[in-house]
NUGUVEX-637285 format. One record per residue (C-alpha): residue number from 1; x, y, z. Coordinates in Angstrom, 1 decimal. Layout:
N
REC; seq; xx; yy; zz
REC; NUM; X; Y; Z
...
***
This chain:
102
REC; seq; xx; yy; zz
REC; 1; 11.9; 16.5; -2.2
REC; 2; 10.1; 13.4; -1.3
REC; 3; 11.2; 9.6; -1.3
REC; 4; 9.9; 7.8; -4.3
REC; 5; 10.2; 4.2; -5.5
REC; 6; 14.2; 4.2; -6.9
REC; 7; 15.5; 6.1; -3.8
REC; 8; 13.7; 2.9; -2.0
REC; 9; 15.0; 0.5; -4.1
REC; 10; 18.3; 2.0; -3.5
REC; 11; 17.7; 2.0; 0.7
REC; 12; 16.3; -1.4; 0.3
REC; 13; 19.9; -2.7; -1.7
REC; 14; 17.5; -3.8; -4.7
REC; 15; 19.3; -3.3; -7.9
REC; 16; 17.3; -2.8; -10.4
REC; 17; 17.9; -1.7; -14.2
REC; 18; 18.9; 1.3; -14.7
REC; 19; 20.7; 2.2; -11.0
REC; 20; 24.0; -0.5; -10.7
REC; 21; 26.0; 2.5; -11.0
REC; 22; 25.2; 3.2; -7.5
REC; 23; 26.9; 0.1; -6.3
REC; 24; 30.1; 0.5; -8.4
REC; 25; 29.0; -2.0; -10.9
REC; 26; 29.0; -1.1; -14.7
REC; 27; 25.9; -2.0; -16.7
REC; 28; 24.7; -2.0; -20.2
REC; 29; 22.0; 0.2; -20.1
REC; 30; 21.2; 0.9; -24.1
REC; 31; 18.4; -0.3; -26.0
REC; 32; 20.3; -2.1; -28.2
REC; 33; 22.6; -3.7; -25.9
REC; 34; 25.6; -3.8; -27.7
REC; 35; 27.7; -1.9; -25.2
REC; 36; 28.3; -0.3; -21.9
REC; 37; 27.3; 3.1; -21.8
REC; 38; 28.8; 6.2; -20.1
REC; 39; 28.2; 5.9; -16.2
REC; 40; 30.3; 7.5; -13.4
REC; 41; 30.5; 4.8; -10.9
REC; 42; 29.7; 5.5; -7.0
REC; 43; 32.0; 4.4; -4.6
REC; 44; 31.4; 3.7; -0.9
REC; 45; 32.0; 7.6; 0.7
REC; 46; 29.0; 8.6; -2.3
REC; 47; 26.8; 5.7; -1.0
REC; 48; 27.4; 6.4; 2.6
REC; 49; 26.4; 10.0; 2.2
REC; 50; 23.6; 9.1; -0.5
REC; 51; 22.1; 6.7; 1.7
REC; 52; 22.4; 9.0; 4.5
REC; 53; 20.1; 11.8; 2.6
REC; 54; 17.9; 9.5; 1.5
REC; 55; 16.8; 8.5; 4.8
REC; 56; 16.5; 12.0; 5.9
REC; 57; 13.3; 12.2; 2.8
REC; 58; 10.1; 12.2; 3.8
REC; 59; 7.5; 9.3; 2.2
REC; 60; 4.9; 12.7; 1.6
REC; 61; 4.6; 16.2; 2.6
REC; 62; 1.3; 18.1; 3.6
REC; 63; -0.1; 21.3; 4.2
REC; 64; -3.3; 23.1; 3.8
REC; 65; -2.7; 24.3; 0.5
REC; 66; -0.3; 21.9; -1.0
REC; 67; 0.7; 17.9; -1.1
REC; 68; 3.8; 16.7; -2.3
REC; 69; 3.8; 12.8; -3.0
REC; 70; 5.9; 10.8; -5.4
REC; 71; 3.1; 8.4; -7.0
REC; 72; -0.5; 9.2; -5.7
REC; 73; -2.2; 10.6; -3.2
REC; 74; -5.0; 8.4; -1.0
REC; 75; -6.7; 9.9; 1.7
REC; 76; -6.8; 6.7; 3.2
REC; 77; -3.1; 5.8; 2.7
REC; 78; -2.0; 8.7; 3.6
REC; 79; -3.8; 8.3; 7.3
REC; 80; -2.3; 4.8; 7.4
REC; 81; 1.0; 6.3; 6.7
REC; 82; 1.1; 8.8; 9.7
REC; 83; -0.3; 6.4; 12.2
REC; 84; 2.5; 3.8; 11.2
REC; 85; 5.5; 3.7; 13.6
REC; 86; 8.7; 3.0; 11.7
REC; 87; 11.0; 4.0; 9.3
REC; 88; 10.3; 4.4; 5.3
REC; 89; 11.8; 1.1; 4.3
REC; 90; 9.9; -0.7; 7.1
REC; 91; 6.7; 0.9; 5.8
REC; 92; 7.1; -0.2; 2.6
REC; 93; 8.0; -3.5; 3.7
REC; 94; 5.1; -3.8; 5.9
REC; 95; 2.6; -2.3; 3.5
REC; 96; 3.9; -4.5; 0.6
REC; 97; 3.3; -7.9; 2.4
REC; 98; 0.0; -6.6; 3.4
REC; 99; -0.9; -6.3; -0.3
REC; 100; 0.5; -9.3; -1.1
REC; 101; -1.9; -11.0; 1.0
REC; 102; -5.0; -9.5; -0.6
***
């Protein structure tokens, strides 16, 4: 398993559609918005312990005769990646801006 963009998000404390279960918070999640739909809400020990694993996840994984990313695999992104000292979520921040800036 490999961190993709909603295990970020969730890392990052972004709350996003779709993933307000995860702090507790009920959400109307149909199409057609006329009411709540069924969601088991997290509480803190599942967020502790979510967040915990989450961390542990690699951005990619590599080996001769496999990759395992999330979105795509660049060459060049992937090299920046392994040089970059930090954790995922500082990577993405870093990495982010610098796109911004382009």
């Amino acid at each position: 398993m490999v961190l993709g963009n909603h295990e970020l998000n969730l890392l990052r404390g972004s709350r996003k559609h779709g993933n307000h279960w995860f702090w507790g918070e009920p959400e109307v999640i149909r199409k057609d918005k006329e009411a709540l739909s069924f969601q088991v809400l997290a509480d803190a020990s599942f967020r502790a312990e979510a967040i915990s694993f989450f961390k542990s996840l690699p951005v990619a994984l590599h080996r001769e005769d496999v990759r395992v990313v999330h979105a795509c695999w660049r060459p060049e992104s992937i090299a920046e990646l392994q040089e970059f000292e930090g954790n995922a979520i500082e990577a993405y921040d870093f990495f982010t801006a610098r796109a911004e800036e382009a």
